[in-house]
N, C-alpha and C positions, 0 to 999 in steps of 0.2 A: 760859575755864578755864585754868590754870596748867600748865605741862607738870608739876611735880611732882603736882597734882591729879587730870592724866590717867592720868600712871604709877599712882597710887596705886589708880585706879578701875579701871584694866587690870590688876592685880596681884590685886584681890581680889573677888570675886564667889563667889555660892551657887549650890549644888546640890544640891535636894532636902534632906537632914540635913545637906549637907555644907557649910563654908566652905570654898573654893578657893583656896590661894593660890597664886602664878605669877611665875615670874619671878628675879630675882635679891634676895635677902632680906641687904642687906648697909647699911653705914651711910649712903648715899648716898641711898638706897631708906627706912629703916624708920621714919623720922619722918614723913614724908608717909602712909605705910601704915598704922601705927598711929593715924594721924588718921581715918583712913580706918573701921579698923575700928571706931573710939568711935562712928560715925552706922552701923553695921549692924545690924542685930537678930538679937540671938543666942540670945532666946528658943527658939525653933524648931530650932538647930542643937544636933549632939551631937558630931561630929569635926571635924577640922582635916585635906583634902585635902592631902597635901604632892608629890603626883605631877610636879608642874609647876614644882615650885621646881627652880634649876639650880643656885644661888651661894648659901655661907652664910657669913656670918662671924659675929662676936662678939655684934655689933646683934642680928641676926636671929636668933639662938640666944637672945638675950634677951625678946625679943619672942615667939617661940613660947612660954617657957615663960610667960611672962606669959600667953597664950592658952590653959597648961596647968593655970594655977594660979588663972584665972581672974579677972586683973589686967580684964580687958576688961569685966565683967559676968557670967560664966558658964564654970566650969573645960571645956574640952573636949579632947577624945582628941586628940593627934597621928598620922595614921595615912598610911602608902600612901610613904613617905619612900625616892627614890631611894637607892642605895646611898651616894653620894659622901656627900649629907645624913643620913642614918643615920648613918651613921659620925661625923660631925660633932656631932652630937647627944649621940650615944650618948660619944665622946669627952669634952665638957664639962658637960654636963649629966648626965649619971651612969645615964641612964634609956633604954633601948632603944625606936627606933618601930619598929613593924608597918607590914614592908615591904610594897612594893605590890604585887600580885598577877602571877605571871611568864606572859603571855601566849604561845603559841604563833605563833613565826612564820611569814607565811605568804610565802611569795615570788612578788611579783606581776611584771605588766611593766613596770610602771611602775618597780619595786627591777631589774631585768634593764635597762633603756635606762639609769637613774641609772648601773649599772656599767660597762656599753659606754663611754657617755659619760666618765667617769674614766677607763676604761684608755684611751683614744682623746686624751683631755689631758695623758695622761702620755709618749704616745708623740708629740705635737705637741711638749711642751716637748723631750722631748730629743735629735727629728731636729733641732730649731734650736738649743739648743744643740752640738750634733754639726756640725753647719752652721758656725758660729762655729769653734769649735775648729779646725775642718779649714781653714778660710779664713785665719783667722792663725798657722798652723801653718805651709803654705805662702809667706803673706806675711814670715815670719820667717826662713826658709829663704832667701827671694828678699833681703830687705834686713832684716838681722837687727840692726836697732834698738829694737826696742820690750821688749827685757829685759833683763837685766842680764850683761855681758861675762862670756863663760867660763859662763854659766848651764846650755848643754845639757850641754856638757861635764861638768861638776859632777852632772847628771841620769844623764847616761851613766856616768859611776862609782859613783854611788849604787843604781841599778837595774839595770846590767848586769854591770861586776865584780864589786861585792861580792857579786853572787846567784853566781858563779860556785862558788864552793865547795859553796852547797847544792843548787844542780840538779847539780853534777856527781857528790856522791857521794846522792844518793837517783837519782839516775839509772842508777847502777851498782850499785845495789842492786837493782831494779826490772829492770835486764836480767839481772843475775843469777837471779833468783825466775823470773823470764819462761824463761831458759835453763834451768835444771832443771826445772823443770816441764813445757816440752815436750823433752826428752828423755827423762824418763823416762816418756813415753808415747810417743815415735817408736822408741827402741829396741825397744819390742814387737813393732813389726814388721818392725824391721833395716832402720828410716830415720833412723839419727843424722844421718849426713853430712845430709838436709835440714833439722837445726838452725839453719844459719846461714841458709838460707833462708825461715825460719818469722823470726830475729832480723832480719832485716834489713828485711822489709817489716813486722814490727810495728813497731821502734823508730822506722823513717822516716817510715811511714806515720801511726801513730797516737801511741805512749806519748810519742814526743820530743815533738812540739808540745804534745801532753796535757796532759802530766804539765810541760814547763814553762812553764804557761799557770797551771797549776794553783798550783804553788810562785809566781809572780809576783803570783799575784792576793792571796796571806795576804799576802805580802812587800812587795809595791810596791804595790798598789791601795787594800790598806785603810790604807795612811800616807799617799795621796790624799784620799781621801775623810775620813777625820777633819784633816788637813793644813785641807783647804777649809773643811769644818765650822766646825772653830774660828774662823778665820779668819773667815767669816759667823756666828758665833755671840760676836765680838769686835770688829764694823763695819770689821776690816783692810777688805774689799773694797770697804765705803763710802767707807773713808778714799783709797783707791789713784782711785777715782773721782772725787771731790771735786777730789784734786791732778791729773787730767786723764789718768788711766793706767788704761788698756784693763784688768780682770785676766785677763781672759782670754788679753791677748797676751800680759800680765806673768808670771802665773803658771802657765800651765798649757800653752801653745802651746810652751818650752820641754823640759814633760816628757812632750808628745806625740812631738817631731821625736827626742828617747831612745827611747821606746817602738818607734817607727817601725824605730831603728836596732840598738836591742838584742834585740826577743822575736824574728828570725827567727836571727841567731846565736848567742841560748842555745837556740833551737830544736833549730840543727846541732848545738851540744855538746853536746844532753842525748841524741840519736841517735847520736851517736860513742863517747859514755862509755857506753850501755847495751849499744852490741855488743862493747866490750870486754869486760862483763861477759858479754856471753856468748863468746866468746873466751874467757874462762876457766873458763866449766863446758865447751866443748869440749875444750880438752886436757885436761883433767881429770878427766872421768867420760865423755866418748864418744871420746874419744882421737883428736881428729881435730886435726891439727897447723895451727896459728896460721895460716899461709898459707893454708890451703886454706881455711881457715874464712872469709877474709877476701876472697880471690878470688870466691867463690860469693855471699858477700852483697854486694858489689860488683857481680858478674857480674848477678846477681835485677835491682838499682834501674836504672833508666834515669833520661836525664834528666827526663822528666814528675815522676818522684817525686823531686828533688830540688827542684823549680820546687813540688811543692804543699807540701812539706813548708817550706818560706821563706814561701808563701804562706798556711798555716794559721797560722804561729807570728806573721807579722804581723796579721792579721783577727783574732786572739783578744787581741793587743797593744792593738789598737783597740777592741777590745770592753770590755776592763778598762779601761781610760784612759775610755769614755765615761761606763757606767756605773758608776765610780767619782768622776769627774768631778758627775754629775747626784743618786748621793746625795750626796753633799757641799753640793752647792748648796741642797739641799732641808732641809738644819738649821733649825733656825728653835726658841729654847729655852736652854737651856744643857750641860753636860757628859754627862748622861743621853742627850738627844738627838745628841750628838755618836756617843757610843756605839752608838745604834743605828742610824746613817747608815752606820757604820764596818762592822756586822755585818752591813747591809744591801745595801752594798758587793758583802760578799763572798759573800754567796747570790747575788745575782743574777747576778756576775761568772761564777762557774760552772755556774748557769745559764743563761749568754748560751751560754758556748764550749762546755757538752753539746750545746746546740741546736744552733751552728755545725758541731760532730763528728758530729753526725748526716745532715746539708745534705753533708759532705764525702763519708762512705761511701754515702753514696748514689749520689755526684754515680761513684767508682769505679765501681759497681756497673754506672751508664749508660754 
């Protein structure tokens, strides 16, 4: 038997009233199928099973209605037609199917281990890629040939100056808000002066690595992750492989040894410029002078909290870099798909570093 005579004979069979058909209903397919149907008996049958079809095109929209209009021997219903095929149908042929009936689902173990199992493939691919990265990251550091002269450099202006203006003034926006807001609930009970106390272990503590982990990831992450996208959505990375060049050492070990070196000192400046801001709701509304303001939150941090706060703003650097890194690599499509690598990016990215911020106060707490 013929492989087109198998496909054609695996495509269509009966069911009780019903003709079944299965499969992909496209021009490749519909000459051997409609051969197919001419030796069925359709006496007996009254509809046309469409549940199993997945692929339609022009042919196969041709051929149903021939199965509609009774080109076959006998007009029969089209009925039970996935949505994609419905739609397709109903788009050229001008006539609506009777969709297939919407089953309730049940969630078994079998649906529960298929999930384990993806989320557990997802997290294999990207400790190794994370593995890769950190290895030629390193290795680039050590004998920094493998990318292009002046590239980190170029990474480190692109990700760390230019973000400079907008973590510093959303930064001193956010200590300001921070700042009035508890003052005017410490003054109730004639504890301004512990303002700068309250500003200085939030800003160090938490809002500075936060908040510019958070501005980095819309800013720098998601022009990685669509950056890469395209790039595998345009074979660059096949081409860079082809001509015998790593991309991972090429492109992206580069904007990790940046990352590395810029998110712990936008870290400190987004904690520096928020206790300015509150530095100026102190002289201002609690009237406590610049100095003292500054002594006390000063006098509060020790060095532990300098050491975690360098320490958060890098581990959230690396956390954007990866998982921005790993949607990117995962395009596969065109522009659309580009787009939501890029959006996917950035949910998970701050996803990552809430989880990380949660791991840290804790880690205080202990």
């Amino acid at each position: 038997m013929s492989d087109e005579r198998l496909i054609a004979k695996q495509s269509v069979c009966s069911d009780g009233d019903r003709l079944v058909l299965a499969g992909e209903l496209t021009r490749y397919r519909v000459p051997a199928i409609s051969r197919e149907l001419r030796r069925v008996q359709l006496a007996q049958l009254r509809a046309v099973d469409l549940s199993r079809v997945t692929r339609l095109d022009s042919a196969g929209i041709g051929m149903l209605e021939g199965l509609r209009d009774g080109l076959f021997g006998k007009p029969l219903e089209l009925r039970d037609a996935a949505p994609n095929v419905s739609e397709m149908l109903e788009l050229f042929a001008g006539e609506p199917v009777e969709p297939a009936p919407v089953e309730r689902s049940r969630i078994t173990i079998r649906d529960v281990f298929d999930t384990l199992r993806y989320v557990f493939g997802i997290l294999v691919d990207a400790f190794i890629l994370s593995g890769e990265i950190f290895y030629w990251s390193v290795r680039n550091v050590v004998r920094p040939s493998g990318h292009r002269k002046g590239e980190v450099t170029e990474q480190i202006i692109v990700t760390g100056l230019n973000a400079v203006p907008i973590v510093s003034t959303l930064s001193f926006i956010i200590g300001v808000i921070l700042a009035l807001q508890g003052a005017v609930q410490l003054q109730r009970f004639g504890g301004g002066p512990f303002l700068a106390d309250l500003m200085g272990l939030a800003m160090v503590r938490e809002m500075g690595p936060l908040l510019t982990a958070i501005i980095v990831t819309g800013r720098s992450g998601s022009a990685i992750a669509s950056e890469i996208g395209t790039m595998r959505v345009t074979d660059e990375l096949d081409a860079l492989r082809a001509m015998g060049i790593r991309p991972v050492e090429y492109v992206i070990a580069p904007k990790m040894i940046a990352f590395t070196i810029v998110t712990p000192l936008l870290s400190i400046l987004s904690a520096a410029v928020g206790l300015l801001g509150g530095v100026l709701i102190s002289t201002t509304f609690v009237g406590q002078p610049a100095q003292s303001f500054i002594d006390r939150a000063v006098g509060i941090l020790g060095v532990p909290d300098a050491a975690f706060l360098m320490l958060k703003g890098l581990l959230f650097g690396w956390a954007i870099m990866m998982t921005s890194c790993y949607c990117g690599y995962q395009v596969t499509g065109g522009a659309v798909e580009v787009g939501q690598a890029t959006t996917q990016a950035v949910v998970s990215s701050i996803f990552a570093i809430v989880v990380l911020n949660v791991i840290f106060s804790l880690w205080y707490i202990l």
